[in-house]
C-alpha positions in Angstrom: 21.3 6.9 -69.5 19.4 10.0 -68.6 20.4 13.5 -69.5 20.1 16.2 -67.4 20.7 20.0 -68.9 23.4 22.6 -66.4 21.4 25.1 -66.3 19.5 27.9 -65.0 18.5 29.6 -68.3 14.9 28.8 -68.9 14.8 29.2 -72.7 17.3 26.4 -72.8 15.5 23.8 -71.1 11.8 24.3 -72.3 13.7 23.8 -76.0 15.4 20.6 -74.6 12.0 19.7 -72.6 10.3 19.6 -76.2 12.7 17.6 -78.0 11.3 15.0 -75.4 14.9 14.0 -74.1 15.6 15.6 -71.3 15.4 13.9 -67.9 15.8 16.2 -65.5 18.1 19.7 -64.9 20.9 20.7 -62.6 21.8 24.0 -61.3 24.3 25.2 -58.8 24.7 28.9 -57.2 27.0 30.0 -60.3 24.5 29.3 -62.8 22.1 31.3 -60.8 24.1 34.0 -60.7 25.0 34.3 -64.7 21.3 34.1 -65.2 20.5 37.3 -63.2 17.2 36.1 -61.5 16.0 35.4 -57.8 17.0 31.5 -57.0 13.7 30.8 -55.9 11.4 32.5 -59.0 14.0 30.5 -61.4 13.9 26.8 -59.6 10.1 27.2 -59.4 10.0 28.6 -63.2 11.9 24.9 -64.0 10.4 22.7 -61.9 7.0 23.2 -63.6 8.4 23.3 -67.1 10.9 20.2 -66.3 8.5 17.4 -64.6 11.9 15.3 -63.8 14.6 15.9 -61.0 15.6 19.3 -60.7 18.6 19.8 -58.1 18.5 23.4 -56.4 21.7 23.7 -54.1 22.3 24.7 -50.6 25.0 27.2 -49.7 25.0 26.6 -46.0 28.3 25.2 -44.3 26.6 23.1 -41.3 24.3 20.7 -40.8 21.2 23.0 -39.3 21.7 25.4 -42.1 21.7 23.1 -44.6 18.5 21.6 -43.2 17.3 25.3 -43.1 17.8 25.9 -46.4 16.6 22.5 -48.0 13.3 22.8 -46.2 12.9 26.0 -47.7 13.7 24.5 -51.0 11.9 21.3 -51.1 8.2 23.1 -50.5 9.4 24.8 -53.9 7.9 21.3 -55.9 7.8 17.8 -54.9 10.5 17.5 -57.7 13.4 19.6 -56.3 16.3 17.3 -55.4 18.1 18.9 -52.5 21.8 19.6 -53.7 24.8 19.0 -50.5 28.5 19.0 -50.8 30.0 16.2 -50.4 31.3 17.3 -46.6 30.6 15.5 -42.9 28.0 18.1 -42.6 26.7 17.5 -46.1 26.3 13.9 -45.9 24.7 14.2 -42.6 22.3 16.3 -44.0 22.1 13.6 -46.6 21.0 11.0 -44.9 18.0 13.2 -42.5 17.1 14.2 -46.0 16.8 11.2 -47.5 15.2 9.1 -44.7 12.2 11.7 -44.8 12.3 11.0 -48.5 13.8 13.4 -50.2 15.9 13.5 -53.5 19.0 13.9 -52.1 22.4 14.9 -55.1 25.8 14.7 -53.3 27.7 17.1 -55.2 31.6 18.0 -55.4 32.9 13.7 -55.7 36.3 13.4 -56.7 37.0 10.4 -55.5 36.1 6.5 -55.1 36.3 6.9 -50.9 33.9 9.9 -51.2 31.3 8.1 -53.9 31.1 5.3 -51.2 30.3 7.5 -48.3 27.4 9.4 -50.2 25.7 6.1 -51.2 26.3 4.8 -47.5 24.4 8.1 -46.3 21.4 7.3 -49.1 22.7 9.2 -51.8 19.7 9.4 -54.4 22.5 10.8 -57.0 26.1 11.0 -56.9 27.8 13.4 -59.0 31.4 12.7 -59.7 33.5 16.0 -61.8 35.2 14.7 -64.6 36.1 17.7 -66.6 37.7 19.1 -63.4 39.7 16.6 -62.8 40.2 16.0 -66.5 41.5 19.4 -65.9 44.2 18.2 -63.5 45.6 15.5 -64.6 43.4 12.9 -63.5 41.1 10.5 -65.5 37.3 11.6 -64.7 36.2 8.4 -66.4 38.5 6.1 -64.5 36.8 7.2 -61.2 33.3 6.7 -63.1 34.4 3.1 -64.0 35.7 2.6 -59.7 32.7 3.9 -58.6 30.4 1.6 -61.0 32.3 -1.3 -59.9 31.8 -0.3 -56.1 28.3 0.0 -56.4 27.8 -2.9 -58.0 29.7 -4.7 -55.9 27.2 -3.8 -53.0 23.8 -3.1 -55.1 23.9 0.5 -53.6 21.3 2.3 -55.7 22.7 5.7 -56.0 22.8 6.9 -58.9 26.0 7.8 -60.9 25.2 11.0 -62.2 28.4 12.6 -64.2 29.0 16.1 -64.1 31.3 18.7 -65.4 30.6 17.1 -69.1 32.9 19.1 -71.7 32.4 17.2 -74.5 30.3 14.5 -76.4 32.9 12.2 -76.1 32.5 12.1 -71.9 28.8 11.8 -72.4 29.4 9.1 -74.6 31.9 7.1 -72.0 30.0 7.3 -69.2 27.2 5.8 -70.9 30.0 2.5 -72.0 31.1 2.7 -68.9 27.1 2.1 -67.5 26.5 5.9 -65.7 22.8 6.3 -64.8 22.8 10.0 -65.4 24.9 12.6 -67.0 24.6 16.5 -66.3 25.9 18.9 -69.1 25.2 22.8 -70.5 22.9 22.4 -73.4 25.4 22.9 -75.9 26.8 19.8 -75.0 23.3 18.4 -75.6 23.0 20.1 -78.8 26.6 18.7 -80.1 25.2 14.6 -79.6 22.8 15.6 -82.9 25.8 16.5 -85.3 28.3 14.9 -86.8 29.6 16.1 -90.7 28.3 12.7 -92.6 24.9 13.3 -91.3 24.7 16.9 -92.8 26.7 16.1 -96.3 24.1 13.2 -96.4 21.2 15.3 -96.0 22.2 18.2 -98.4 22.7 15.4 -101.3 19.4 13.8 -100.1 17.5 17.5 -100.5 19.7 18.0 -104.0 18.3 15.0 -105.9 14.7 15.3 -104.3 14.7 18.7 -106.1 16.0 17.4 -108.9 13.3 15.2 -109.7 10.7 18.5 -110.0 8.0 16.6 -107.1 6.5 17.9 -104.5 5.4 16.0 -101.1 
């Protein structure tokens, strides 16, 4: 599975760049705005410290202002992955996107109906909200699961890309369920390294090396 960090703060990613895990990086007009900073200085600030996907969004309602905007967006970096809402107008622009070969992430999927559309308009990502509808009442990893079996079924090659992550736990079943990618803030990131046994170990492992009087 590849991880992809929620964010528009740049601190964050170039510390999850170094750890070497991170895949790629999402952002969306609300991140933009907490961080404070001009959308295009910040999205060409990441793509050149992030070498993977990075999905800038367009704000635009219809088709020839989304294509506006993503022109505008893709001469950024040949790594900016042009970010549409999952509308007619936004998989339209999908598709004349993605035939002149550009990442394409089909954002806002709450549903099977919708994940099949996106990957019929060449989808190059997907991205299904499971914390929102988590937050609902519905199962985000039961449409995860629908939507894995769908494009199996038909060897689409969209990729599943889960966002809305709250917790370890959803990074953790998407990846049983078989999700190519999941999306999360980097404290979600930070949360896969702990886990209570792993630190108690640790702090007896430190306690009897300095015990023994040695140095390394």
């Amino acid at each position: 599975m590849k991880f992809f960090a929620d964010t528009a703060e740049i601190s964050e990613i170039r510390d999850l760049v170094e750890t070497g895990l991170l895949d790629g990086v999402t952002t969306n007009p609300s991140l933009v705005q907490k961080s404070g900073r001009d959308f295009i200085e910040v999205l060409k600030e990441i793509t050149k410290i992030c070498p993977g996907p990075v999905s800038a969004e367009v704000v635009a309602l219809d088709y020839d202002g989304m294509m506006a905007q993503a022109e505008k967006l893709r001469g950024v970096a040949d790594n900016v992955t042009i970010k549409v809402p999952l509308t007619e107008a936004g998989l339209k622009t999908c598709r004349s996107l993605s035939n002149d070969g550009t990442m394409v992430n089909v954002t806002l999927c709450f549903s099977a109906a919708q994940a099949l559309l996106a990957a019929k308009a060449g989808a190059t990502f997907i991205s299904p909200f499971v914390g929102r509808l988590d937050d609902i009442g519905h199962s985000g990893m039961e449409l995860i699961s629908d939507i894995r079996m769908i494009y199996d079924n038909y060897d689409f090659e969209t990729q599943i890309l889960v966002a809305s992550v709250r917790s370890p736990m959803h990074v953790v079943e998407a990846a049983k369920i078989g999700a190519d990618v999941m999306t999360a803030p980097p404290k979600i990131i930070h949360q896969l390294f702990k886990h209570p046994l792993t630190d108690a170990g640790l702090a007896a492992f430190l306690k009897d090396w300095e015990s023994t009087g040695q140095k390394i």
